[in-house]
C-alpha positions as CSV (number, residue, x, y, z in Angstrom):
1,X,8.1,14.5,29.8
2,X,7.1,16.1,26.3
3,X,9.6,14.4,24.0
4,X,9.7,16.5,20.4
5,X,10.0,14.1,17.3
6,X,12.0,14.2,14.1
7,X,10.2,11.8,11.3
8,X,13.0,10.4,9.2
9,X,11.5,10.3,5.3
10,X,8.7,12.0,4.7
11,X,7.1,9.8,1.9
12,X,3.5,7.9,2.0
13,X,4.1,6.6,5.6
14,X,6.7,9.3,7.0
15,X,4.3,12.4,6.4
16,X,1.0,10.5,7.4
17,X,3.2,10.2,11.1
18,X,4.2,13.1,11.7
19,X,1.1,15.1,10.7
20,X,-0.9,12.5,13.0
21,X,2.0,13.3,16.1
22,X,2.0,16.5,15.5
23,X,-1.7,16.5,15.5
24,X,-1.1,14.2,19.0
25,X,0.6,17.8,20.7
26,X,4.0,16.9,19.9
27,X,6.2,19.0,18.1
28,X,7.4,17.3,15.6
29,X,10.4,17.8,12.9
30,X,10.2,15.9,9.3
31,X,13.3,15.0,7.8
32,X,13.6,14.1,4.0
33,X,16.6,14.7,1.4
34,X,14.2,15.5,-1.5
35,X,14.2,19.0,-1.2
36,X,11.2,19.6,-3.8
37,X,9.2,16.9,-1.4
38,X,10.2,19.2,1.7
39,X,8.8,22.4,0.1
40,X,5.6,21.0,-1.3
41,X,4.9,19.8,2.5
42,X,5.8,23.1,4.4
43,X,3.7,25.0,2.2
44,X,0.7,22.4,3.5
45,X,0.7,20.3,0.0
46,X,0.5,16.3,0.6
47,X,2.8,15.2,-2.4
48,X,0.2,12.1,-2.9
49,X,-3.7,11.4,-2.7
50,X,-4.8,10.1,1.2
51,X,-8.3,10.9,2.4
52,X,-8.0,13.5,5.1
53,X,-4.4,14.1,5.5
54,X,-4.0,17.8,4.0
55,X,-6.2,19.4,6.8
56,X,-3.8,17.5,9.9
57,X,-0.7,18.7,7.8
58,X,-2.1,22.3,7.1
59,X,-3.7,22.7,10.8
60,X,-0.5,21.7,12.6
61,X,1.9,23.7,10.1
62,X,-0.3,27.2,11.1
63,X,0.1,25.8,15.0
64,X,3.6,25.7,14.4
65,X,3.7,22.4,15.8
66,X,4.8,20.6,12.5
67,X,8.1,21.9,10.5
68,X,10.4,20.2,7.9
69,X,14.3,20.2,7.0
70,X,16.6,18.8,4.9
71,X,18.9,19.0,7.8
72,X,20.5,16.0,9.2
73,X,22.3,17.9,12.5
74,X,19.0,20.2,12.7
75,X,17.0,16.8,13.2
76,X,19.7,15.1,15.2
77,X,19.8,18.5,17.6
78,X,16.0,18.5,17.8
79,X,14.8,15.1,18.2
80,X,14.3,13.4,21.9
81,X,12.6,10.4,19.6
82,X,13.7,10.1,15.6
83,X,11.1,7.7,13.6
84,X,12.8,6.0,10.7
85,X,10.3,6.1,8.0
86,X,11.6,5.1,4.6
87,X,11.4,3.1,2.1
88,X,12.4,-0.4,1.3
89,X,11.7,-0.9,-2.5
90,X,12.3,-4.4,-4.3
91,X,15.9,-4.8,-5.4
92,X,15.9,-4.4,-9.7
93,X,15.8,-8.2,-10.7
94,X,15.4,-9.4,-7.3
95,X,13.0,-10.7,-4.8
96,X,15.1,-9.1,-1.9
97,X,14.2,-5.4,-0.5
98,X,16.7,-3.0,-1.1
99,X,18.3,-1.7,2.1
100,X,19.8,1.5,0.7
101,X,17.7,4.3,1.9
102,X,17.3,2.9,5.9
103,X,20.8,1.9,6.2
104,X,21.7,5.9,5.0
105,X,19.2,7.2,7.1
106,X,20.0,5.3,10.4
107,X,23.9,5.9,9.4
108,X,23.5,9.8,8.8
109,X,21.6,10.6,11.9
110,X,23.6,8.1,14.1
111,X,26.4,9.7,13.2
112,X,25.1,13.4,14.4
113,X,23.8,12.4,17.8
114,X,25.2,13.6,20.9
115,X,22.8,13.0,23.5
116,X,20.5,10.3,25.0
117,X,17.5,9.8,22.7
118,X,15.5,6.5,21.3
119,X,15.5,5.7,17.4
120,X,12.2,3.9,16.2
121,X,12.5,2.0,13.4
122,X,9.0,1.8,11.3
123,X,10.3,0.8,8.0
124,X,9.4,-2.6,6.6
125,X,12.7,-4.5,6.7
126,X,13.8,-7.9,6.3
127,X,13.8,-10.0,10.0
128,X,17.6,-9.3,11.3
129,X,17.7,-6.0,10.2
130,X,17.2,-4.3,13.7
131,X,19.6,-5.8,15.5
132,X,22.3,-5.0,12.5
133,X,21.5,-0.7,12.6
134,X,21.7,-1.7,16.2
135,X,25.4,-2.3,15.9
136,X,25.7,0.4,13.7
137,X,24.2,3.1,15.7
138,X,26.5,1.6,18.7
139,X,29.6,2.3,16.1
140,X,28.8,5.5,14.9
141,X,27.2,7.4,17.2
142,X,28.7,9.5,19.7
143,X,26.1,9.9,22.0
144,X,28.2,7.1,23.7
145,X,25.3,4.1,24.1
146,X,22.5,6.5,25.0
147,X,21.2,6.3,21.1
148,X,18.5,3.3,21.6
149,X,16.7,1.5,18.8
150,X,13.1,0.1,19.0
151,X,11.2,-1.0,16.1
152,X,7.7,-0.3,15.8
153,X,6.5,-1.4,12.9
154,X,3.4,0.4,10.8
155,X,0.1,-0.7,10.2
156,X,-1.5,1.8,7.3
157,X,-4.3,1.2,4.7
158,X,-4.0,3.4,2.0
159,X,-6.8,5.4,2.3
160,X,-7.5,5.2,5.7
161,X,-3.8,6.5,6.8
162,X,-5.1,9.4,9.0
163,X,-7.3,7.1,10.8
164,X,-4.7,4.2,11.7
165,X,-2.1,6.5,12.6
166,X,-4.6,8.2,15.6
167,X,-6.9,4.7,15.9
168,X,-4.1,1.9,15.6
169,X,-5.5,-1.9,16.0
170,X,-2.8,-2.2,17.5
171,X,0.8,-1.2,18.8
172,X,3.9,-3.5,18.4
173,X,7.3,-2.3,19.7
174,X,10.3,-4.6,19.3
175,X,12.9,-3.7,21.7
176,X,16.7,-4.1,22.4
177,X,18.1,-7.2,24.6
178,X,19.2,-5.3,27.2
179,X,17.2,-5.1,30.0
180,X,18.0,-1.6,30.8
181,X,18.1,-0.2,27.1
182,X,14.4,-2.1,26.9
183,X,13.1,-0.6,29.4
184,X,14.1,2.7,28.0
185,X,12.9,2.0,24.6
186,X,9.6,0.6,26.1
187,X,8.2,3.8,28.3
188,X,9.2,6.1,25.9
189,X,6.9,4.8,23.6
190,X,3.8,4.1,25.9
191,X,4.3,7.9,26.5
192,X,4.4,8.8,23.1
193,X,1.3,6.9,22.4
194,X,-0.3,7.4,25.5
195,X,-4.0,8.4,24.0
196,X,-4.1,5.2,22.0
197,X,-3.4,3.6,24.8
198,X,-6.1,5.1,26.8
199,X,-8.5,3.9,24.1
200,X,-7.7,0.2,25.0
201,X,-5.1,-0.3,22.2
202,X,-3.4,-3.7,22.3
203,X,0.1,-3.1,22.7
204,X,2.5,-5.6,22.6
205,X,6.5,-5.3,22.9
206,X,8.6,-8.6,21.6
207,X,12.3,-8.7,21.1
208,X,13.6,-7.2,17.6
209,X,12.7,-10.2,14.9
210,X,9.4,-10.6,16.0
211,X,8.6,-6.9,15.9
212,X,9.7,-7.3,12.3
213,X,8.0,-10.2,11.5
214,X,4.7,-9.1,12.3
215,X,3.9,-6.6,9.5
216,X,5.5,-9.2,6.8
217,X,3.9,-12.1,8.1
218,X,0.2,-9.8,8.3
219,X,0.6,-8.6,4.4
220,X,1.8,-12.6,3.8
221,X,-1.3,-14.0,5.6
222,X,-3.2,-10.4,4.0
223,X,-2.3,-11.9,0.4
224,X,-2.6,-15.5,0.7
225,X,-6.3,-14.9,2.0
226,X,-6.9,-12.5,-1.3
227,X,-5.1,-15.0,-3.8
228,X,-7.3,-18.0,-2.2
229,X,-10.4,-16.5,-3.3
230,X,-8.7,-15.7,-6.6
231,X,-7.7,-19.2,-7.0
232,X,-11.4,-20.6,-6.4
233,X,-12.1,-17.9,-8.8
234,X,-10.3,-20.1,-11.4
235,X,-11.9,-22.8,-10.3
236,X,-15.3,-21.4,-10.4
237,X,-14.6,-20.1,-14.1
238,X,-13.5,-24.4,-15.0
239,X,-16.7,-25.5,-13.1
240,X,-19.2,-22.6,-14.2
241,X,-19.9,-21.5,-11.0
242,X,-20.4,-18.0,-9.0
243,X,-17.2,-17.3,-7.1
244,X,-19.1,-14.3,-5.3
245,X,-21.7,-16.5,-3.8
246,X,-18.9,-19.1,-2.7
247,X,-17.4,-16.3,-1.3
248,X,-20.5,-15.2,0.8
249,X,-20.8,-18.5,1.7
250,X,-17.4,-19.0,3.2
251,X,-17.6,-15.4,5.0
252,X,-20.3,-16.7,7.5
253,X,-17.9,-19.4,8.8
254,X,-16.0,-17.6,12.0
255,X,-13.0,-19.5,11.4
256,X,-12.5,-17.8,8.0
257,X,-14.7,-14.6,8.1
258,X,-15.4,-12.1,4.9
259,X,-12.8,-9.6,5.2
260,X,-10.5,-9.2,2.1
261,X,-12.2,-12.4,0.5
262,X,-13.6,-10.5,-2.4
263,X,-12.6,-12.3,-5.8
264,X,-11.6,-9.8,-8.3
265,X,-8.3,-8.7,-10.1
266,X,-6.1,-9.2,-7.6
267,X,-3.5,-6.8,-5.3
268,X,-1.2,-4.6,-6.0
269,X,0.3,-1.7,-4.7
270,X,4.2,-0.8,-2.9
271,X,3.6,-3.1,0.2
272,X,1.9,-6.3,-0.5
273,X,3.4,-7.9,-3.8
274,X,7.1,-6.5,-2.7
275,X,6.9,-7.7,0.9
276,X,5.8,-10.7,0.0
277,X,8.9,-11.8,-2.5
278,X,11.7,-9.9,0.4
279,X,9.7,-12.3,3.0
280,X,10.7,-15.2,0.9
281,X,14.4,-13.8,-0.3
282,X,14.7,-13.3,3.4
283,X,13.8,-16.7,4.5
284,X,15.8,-18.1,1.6
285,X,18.8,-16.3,3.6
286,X,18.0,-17.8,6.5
287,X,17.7,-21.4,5.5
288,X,14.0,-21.5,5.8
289,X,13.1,-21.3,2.0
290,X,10.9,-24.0,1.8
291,X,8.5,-23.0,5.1
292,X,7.6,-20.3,2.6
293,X,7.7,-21.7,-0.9
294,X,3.5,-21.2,-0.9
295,X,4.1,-17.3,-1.5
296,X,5.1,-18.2,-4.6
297,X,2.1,-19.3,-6.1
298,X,0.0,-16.6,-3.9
299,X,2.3,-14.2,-6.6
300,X,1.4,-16.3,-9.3
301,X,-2.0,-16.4,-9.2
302,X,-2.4,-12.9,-8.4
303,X,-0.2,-12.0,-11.6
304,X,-2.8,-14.9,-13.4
305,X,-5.9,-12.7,-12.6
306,X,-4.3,-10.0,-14.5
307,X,-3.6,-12.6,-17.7
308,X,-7.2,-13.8,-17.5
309,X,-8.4,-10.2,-17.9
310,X,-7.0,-9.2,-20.7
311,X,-8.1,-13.1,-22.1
312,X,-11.7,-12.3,-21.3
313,X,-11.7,-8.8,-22.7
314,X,-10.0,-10.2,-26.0
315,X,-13.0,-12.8,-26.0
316,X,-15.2,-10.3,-25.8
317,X,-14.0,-8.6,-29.3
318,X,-14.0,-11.8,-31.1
319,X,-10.2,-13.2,-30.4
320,X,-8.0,-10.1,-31.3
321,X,-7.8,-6.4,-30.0
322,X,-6.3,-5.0,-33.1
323,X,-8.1,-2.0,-34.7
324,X,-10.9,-1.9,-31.3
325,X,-10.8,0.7,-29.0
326,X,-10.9,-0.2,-25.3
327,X,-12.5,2.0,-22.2
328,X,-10.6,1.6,-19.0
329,X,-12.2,2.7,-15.6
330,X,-9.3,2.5,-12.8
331,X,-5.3,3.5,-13.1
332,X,-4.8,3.0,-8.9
333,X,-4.0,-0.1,-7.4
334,X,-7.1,0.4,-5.0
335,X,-9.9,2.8,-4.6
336,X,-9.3,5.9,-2.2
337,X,-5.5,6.0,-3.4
338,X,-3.4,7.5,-6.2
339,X,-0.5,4.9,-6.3
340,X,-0.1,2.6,-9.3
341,X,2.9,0.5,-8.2
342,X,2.0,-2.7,-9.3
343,X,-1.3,-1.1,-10.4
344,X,-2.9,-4.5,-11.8
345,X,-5.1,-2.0,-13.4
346,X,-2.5,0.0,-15.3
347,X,-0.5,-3.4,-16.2
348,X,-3.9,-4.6,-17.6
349,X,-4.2,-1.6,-19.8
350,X,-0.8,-1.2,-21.3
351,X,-1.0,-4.9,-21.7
352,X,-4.3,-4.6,-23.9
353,X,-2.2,-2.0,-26.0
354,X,0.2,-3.9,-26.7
355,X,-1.7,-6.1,-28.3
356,X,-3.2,-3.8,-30.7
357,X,-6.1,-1.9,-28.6
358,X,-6.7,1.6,-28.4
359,X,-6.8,2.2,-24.7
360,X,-8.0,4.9,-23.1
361,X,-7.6,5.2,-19.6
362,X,-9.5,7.3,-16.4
363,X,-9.1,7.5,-12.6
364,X,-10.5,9.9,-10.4
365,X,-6.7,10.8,-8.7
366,X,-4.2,8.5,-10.2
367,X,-4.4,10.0,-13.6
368,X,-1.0,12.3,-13.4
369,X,0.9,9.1,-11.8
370,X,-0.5,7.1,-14.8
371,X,0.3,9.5,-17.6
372,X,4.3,9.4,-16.2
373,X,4.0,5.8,-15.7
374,X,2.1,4.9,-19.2
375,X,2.6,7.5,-21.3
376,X,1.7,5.9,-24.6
377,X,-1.6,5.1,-23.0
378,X,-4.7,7.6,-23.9
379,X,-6.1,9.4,-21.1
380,X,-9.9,11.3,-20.3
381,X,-11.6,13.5,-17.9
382,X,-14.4,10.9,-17.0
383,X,-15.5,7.6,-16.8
384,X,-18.2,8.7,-20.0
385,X,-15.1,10.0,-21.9
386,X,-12.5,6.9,-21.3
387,X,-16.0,4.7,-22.5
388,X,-16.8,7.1,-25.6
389,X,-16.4,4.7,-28.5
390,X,-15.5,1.9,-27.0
391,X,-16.1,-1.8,-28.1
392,X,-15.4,-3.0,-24.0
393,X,-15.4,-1.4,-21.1
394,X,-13.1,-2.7,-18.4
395,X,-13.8,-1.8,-14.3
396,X,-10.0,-2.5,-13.1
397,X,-10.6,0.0,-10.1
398,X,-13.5,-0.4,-7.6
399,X,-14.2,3.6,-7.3
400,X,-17.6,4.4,-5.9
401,X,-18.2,6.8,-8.8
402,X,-17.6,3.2,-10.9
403,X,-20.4,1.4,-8.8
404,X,-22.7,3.9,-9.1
405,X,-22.5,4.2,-13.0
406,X,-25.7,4.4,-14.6
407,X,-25.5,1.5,-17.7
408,X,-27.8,3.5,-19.8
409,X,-25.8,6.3,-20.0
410,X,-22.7,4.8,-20.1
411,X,-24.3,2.7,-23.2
412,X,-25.0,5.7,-25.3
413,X,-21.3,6.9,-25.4
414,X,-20.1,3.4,-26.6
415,X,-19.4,1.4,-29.8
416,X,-20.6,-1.7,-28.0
417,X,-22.1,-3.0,-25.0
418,X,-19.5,-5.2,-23.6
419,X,-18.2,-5.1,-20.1
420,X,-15.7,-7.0,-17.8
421,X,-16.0,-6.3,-14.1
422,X,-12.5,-7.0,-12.9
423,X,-13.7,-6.0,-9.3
424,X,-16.9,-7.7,-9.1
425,X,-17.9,-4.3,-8.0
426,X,-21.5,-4.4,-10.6
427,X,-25.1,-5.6,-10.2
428,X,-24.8,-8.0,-13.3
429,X,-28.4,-7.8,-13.6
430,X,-28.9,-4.1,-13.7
431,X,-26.6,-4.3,-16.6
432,X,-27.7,-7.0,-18.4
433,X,-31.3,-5.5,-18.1
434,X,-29.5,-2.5,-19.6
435,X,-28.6,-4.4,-22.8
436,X,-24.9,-4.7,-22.0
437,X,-23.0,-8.7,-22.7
438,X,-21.8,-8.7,-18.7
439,X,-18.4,-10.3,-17.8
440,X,-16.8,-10.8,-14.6
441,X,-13.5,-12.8,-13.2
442,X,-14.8,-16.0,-11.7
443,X,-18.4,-15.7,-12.3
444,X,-20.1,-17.7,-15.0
445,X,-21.4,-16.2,-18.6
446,X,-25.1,-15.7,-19.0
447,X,-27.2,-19.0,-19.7
């Protein structure tokens, strides 16, 4: 059977799928309400910055296997399989996710169905929330109990989105309590993503809050891992020691291994820090507050790597920022990306000129987000022009074109020769050689 898809949302993670399943064979359908978002894709525009994407969208819109609608009833009429793919922001002034846009979605396509199909939830969403839209799908739509709901919950990397859509680690389906609907729910997707399969793909169905507690309790263990290092960072700064070799160290122990132990300024970005505080408003809901109280101070210290940057940077200048001028290299949360949510590298800089700094900010793709985000910041055309006249120069985004930064030209263009390495990204002596006072988060001064 060739099922044809609808993708429901067709932001970061909801246009990655459905170029990928498209790319798979499968006709697919996107779905989204922004109408300006709708045109940009079907004239083969990605709305956002991920490595790789624009050729799958532009190759399968000329195929004709891809289209998108602002149509609720076209999607509901089209779709043998409808992906629920949006967001799940943090509630203003709360810790919790807000629910708003999945629970309209799942209610306005319920609503339109008519005949058997399987709804795949793939939204991040508090534990519980499956087998709520499962009730609600059962009480609105009319396709009288043949409307199933799976949850299959995503997996993506900013920046490698193309490649973990077609190359998952692995597959996780939650599915519904009845045997029957289960099975249902099951083969459909095993069909659906039947070539990752035949690559060996791990895939592994649970019931509903286990499906949804995998991708929570991944960006929980994720975070934890990177605010560790951070922490020893601290540490190492108190003690006067290298937190980068400590890190190498630990990474040839098995039981702890070097992936996402690099010290530096910390995460960011829309899944991590907000998944985090709904995983512990969720828990909180559920009487298990305290199995998770540690996520708090994961938060904290990732927030504190941000506090000591700015700190070190001031130190740099003598104690005050007021009347300097300040170079920053990085407006993304992450190389490879043009998303500044919780950019630790944007909140550093608008930080820094609050306090009296002229700040002038590049980013090889983030730049337009940045300007809307932080528009009293200054902004240049290259890493030389954010550093012209500068009395520091601050590395908040681990860009390759950062690494590969030749000191000696970067030290003609500034005031002084003063760097932080938020990222630990820099041979400290290359640039020391080069005549430049090096500074790093967690890695001792010069003897």
């Amino acid at each position: 059977m060739t099922h044809r898809l609808t993708v429901i949302g067709t932001g970061y993670l909801g246009a990655t799928h459905a170029a990928c399943m498209a790319d798979l064979g499968y006709e697919v359908l996107g779905l989204d309400v922004d109408k300006n978002k709708i045109d940009r894709l079907a004239g083969g525009e990605v709305p956002f910055y991920e490595p790789g994407l624009e050729p799958v969208l532009r190759r399968n819109l000329e195929n004709g296997r891809l289209r998108f609608t602002t149509s609720y009833d076209e999607a509901a009429e089209f779709g043998d399989v409808h992906f629920v793919c949006v967001g799940t922001p943090q509630k203003s002034g709360e810790y919790a996710a807000d629910m708003t846009y999945v629970d309209e979605a799942v209610s306005a396509l319920a609503s339109r169905l008519r005949r058997p199909c399987v709804i795949v939830g793939k939204s991040t969403v508090p534990v519980g929330t499956a087998a709520r839209l499962e009730q609600a799908i059962a009480r609105l739509s009319p396709a009288d109990g043949d409307a199933v709901l799976a949850w299959n919950p995503e997996f993506l990397r900013e920046g490698f989105a193309v490649q973990d859509t077609l190359h998952p680690d692995r597959i996780v389906v939650g599915v519904p309590g009845d045997q029957a609907a289960a099975e249902r729910a099951e083969k459909t997707l095993r069909e659906i993503y039947a070539p990752m399969l035949s690559e060996g793909t791990p895939f592994i169905v649970a019931d509903y809050p286990t499906a949804e507690l995998v991708k929570v309790s991944a960006n929980a263990f994720l975070a934890t891992k990177i605010s560790f290092i951070n922490a020893m960072a601290e540490v190492c700064e108190a003690a006067h020691a290298d937190v980068t070799k400590l890190s190498e160290a630990l990474s040839y122990d098995d039981r702890i291994g070097g992936k996402f132990l690099g010290p530096g300024l910390g995460f960011g970005g829309g899944c991590l820090p907000k998944d985090i505080r709904a995983f512990m408003a969720r828990a909180g809901e559920l009487g298990a507050d305290q199995a998770l109280t540690f996520l708090r101070e994961v938060d904290e210290i990732n927030i504190r790597r941000r506090t000591r940057m700015v700190d070190l940077a001031r130190h740099l200048l003598g104690g005050s920022f007021i009347g300097r001028t300040v170079g920053v290299l990085g407006a993304a949360f992450k190389p490879n990306s043009d998303d500044i949510r919780d950019s630790p590298a944007l909140d550093v800089a608008a930080t820094i000129r609050a306090q009296g700094a002229r700040v002038t900010v590049y980013d090889p793709q983030a730049m337009g987000n940045a300007r809307r985000a932080q528009p009293d910041l200054e902004f240049a055309g290259s890493a030389l022009e954010a550093a012209t006249g500068a009395h520091v120069v601050l590395l908040l985004t681990e860009w390759n074109e950062f690494r590969e930064m030749d000191p000696g030209e970067l030290g003609d263009v500034v005031a002084e020769r003063n760097i932080v390495d938020g990222r630990n990204a820099l041979d400290p002596d290359h640039w020391r050689a080069a005549g430049w006072h090096y500074r790093a988060l967690g890695r001792p001064g010069p003897r």
